[in-house]
C-alpha positions as CSV (number, residue, x, y, z in Angstrom):
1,X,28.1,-15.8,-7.8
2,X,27.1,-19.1,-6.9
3,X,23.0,-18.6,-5.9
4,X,20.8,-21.4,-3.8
5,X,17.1,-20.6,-5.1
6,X,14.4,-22.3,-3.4
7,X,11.0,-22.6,-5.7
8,X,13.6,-22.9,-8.5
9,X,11.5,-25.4,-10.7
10,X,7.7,-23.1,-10.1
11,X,6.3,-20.3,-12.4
12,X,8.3,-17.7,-11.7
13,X,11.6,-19.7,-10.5
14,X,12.5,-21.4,-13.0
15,X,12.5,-17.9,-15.1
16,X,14.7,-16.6,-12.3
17,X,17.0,-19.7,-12.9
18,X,17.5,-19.0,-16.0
19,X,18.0,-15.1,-16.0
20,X,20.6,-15.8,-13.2
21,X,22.7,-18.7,-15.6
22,X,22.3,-16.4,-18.6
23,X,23.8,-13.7,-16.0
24,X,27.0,-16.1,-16.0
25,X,26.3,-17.2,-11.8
26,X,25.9,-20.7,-11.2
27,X,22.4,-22.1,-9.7
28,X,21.5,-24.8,-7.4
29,X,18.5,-24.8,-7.3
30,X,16.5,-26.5,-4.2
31,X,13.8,-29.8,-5.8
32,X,11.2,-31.8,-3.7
33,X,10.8,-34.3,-6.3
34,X,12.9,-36.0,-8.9
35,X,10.5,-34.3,-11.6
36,X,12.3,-30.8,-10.2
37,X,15.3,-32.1,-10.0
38,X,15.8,-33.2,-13.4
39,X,14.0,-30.0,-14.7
40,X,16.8,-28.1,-12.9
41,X,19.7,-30.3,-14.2
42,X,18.4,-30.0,-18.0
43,X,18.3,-25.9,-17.4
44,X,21.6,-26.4,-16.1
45,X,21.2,-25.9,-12.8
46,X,22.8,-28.1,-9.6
47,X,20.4,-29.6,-7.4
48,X,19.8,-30.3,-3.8
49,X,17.2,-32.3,-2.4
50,X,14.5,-31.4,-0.1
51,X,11.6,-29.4,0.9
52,X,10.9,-26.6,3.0
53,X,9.8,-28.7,6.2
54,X,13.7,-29.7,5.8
55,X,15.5,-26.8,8.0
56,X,18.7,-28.5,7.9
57,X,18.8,-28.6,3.9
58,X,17.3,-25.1,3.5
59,X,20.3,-24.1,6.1
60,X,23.3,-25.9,4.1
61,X,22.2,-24.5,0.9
62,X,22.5,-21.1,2.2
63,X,25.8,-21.6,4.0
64,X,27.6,-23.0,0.6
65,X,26.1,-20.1,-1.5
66,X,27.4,-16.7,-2.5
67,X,23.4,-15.8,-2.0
68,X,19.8,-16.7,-1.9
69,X,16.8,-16.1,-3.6
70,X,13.8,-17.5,-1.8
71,X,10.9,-18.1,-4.1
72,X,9.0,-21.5,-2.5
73,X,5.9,-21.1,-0.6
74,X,3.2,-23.9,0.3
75,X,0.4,-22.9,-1.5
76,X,-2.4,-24.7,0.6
77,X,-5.1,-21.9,0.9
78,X,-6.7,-24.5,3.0
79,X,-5.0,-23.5,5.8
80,X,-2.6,-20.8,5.0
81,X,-1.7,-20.0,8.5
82,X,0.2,-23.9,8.6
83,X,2.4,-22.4,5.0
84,X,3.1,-18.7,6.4
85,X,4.6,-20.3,9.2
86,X,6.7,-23.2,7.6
87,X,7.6,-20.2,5.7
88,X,9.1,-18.2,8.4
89,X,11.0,-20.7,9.8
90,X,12.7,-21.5,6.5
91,X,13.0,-17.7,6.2
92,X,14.8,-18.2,10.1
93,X,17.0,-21.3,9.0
94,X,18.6,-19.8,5.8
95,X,19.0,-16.3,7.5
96,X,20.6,-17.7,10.3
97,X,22.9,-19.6,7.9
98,X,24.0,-16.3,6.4
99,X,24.2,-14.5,9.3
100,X,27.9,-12.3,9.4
101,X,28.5,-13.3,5.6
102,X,27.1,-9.8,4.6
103,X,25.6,-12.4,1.6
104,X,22.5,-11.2,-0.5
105,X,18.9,-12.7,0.4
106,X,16.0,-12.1,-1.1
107,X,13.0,-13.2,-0.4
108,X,9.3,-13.0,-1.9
109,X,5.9,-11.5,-0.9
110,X,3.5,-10.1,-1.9
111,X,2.2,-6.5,-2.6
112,X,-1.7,-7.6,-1.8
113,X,-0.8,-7.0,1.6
114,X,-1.2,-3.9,1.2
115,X,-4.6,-4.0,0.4
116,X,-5.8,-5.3,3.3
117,X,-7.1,-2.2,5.1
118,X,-8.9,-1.4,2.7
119,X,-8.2,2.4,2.0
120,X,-7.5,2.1,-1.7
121,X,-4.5,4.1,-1.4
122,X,-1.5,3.9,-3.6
123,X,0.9,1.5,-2.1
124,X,4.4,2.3,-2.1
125,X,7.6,0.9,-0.8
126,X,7.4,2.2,2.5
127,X,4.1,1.5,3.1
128,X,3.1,0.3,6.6
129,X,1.8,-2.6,6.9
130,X,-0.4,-4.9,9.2
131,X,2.3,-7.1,11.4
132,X,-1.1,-9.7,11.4
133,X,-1.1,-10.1,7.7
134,X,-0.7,-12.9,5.3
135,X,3.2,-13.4,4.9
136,X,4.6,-10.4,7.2
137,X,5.9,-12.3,9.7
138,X,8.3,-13.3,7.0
139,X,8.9,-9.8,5.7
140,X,10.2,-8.6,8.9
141,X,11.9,-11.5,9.8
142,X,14.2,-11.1,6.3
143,X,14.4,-7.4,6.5
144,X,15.4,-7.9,10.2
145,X,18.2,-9.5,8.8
146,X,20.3,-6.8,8.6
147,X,21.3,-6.4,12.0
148,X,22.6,-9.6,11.7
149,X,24.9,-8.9,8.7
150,X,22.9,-10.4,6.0
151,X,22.5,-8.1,2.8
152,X,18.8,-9.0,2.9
153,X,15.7,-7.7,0.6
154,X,11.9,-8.6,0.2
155,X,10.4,-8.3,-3.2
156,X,6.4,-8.0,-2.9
157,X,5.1,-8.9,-6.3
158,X,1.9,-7.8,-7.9
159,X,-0.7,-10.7,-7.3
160,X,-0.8,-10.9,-11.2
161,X,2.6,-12.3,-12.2
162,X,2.0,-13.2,-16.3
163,X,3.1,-14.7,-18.6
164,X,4.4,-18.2,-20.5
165,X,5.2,-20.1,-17.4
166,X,2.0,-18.8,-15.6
167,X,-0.4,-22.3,-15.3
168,X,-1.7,-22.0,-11.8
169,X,-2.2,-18.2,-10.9
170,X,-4.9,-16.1,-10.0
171,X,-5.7,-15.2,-13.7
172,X,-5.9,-19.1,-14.8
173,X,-8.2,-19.4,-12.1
174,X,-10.7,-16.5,-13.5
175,X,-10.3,-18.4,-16.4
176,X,-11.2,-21.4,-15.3
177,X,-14.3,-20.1,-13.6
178,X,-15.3,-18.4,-17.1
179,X,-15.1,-21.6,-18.8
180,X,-17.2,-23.5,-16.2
181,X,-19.6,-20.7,-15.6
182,X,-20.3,-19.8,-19.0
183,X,-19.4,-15.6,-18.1
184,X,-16.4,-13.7,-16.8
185,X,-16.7,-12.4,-13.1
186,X,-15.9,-8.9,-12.1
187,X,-17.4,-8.1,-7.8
188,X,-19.1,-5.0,-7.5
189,X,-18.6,-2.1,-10.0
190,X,-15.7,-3.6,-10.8
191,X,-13.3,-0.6,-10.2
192,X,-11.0,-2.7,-7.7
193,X,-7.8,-2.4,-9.1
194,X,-4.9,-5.3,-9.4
195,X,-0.9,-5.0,-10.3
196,X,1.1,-6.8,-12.6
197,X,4.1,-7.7,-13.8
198,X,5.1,-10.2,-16.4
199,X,7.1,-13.1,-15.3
200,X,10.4,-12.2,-17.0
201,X,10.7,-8.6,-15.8
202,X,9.7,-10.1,-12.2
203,X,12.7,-12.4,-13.0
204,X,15.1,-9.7,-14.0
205,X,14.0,-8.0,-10.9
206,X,15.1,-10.5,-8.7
207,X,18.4,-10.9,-10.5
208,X,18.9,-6.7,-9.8
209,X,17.8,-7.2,-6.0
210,X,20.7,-9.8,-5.6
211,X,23.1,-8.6,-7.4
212,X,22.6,-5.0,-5.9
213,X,19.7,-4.2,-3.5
214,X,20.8,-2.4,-0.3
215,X,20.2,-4.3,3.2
216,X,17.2,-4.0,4.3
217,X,15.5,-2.5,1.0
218,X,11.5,-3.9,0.3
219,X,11.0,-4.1,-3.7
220,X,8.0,-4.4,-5.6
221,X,7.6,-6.2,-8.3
222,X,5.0,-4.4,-10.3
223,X,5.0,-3.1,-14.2
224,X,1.3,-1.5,-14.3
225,X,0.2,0.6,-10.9
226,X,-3.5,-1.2,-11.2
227,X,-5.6,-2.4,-13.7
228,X,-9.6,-2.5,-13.0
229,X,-10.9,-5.8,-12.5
230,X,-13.5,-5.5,-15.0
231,X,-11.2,-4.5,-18.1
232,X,-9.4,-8.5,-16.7
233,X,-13.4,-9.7,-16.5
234,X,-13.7,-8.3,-20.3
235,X,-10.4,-9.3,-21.2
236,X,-11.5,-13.1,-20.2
237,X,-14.7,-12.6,-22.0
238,X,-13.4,-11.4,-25.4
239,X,-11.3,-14.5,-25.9
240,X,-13.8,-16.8,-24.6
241,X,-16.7,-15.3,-26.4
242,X,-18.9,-15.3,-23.1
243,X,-20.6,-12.4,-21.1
244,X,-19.4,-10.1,-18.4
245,X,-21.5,-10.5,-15.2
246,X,-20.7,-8.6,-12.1
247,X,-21.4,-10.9,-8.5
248,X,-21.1,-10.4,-5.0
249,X,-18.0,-10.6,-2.7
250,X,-19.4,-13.5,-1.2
251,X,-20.4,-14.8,-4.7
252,X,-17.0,-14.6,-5.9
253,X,-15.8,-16.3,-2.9
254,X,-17.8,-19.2,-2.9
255,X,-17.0,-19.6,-6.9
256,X,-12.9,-19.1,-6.5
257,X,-11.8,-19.7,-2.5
258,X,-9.1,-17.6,-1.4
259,X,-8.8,-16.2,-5.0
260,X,-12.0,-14.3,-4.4
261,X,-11.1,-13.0,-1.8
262,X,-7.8,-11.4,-3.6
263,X,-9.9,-10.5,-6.2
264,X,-12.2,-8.1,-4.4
265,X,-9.0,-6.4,-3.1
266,X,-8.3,-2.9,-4.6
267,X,-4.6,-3.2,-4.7
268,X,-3.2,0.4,-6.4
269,X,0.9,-0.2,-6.7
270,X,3.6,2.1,-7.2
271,X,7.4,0.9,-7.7
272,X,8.8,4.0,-8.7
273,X,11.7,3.5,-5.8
274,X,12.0,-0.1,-6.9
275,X,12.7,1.5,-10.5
276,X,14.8,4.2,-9.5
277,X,17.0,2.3,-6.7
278,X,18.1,-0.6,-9.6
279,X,17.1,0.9,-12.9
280,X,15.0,-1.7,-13.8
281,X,12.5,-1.2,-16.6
282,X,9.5,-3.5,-17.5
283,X,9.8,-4.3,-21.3
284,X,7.6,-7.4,-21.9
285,X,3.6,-7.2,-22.6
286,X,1.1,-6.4,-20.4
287,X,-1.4,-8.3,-18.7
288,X,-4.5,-6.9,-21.0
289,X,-2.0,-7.9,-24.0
290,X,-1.6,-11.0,-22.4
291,X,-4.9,-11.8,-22.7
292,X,-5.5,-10.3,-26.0
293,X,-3.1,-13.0,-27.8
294,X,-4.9,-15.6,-26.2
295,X,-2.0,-16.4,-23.8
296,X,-4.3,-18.3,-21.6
297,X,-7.4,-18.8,-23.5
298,X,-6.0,-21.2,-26.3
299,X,-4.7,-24.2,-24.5
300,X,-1.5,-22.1,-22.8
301,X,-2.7,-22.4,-19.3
């Protein structure tokens, strides 16, 4: 299968690029810059040119595929309402490029949007969510897809995606904020709990959803259900040799932006359907052992 990937050259990407050439399909992979670009054509990968402002691009990349796996997302927390809706209108272009071709697309969100009500409730893939939330729009534009004859699918991944390629996530940034503050953050009690999955079994996921995801099927891409915050706060602290200190909500955002913000979120994941539906099985460490080999405390991230 011949697979146009958008966000082919980012964290989890370029993992997905290379599950899908060791998979035996054949990658072009969508670059910005000529940094990408060349990062795609040493993995392997064919290239085309462009960003997603560039509708036409995303739209001819679709059309000459077998599939899509949409992965890209402006990360500008600054004003996130701007990227979500750049998002949706790539999300628009490519489906509309793939409409009748009963091709596979699957795009990306995110689970913490299920969060955002605030019940604590175990989140599962039939969960309702809040049409008003961050990145839904483009949820329900892909899964709407279907009645258009697109073999479409939304994978929401855990807000903690680890592992080696992860430089620039949320757990870099708690990090970060250790380092600078001299003691690892938890908010509150710390009891809030966060998902994750390790980059490669997110990356095998996606390869599963393409290959064999039924229309209109929302994934999630999540290996442990919840982990407390403050076992990740201790986590930090162990490797970095510095104190736990619990802060305030509006502590934690004023320290880490729109990462606090995420952080106070209690996020409780199943993906027992996601398992069952495609028979895939997390294998590779967990976030806390992540942490515990120093993964991002000794000059990884």
């Amino acid at each position: 299968m011949h697979v146009f990937v958008t966000g082919a050259s980012g964290h989890i990407g370029s993992l997905v690029v290379a599950e899908l050439l060791g998979a035996g399909h054949r990658v072009t992979g969508l670059a910005r810059s000529d940094a990408s670009a060349e990062a795609l054509r040493a993995a392997g990968a064919g290239v085309r040119q462009g960003s997603l402002e560039d509708l036409d691009v995303l739209a001819a990349g679709a059309s000459d595929a077998d599939g899509v796996i949409h992965l890209a997302f402006i990360h500008d927390f600054t004003d996130y309402q701007a990227a979500a809706e750049t998002d949706l209108r790539a999300v628009e272009a490519m489906g509309s490029a793939l409409a009748g071709s009963n091709k596979p697309f699957v795009n990306t969100s995110g689970t913490a949007m299920l969060a955002f009500g605030g019940t604590g409730a175990l989140g599962t893939e039939d969960s309702a969510v809040d049409p008003s939330g961050p990145r839904v729009a483009s949820e329900l534009a892909t899964v709407s897809l279907v009645d258009r004859g697109v073999r479409s699918a939304v994978i929401r991944l855990a807000p903690t995606v680890h592992g080696p390629t992860d430089h620039h996530g949320f757990v870099p940034r708690l990090v970060a904020n250790a380092r600078e503050r001299g003691r690892s953050l938890y908010i509150g009690d710390g009891s809030n709990r966060w998902p994750a999955v390790h980059n490669l079994d997110a990356a095998h996921l996606y390869r599963l959803a393409l290959e064999s995801a039924p229309a209109g099927t929302r994934l999630h891409g999540v290996a442990e259900q919840g982990i407390a915050l403050r076992d990740i706060a201790a986590g930090i602290a162990d490797q970095l040799d510095v104190p736990v200190r619990s802060v305030t909500p509006e502590q934690a955002l004023d320290e880490l932006g729109f990462v606090g913000a995420i952080a106070a979120l209690d996020n409780p994941t199943s993906s027992e359907r996601t398992r069952t539906l495609l028979g895939w099985e997390p294998t590779h460490p967990t976030l806390l052992e992540d942490l515990k080999a120093g993964l991002y405390t000794e000059g990884v991230s």
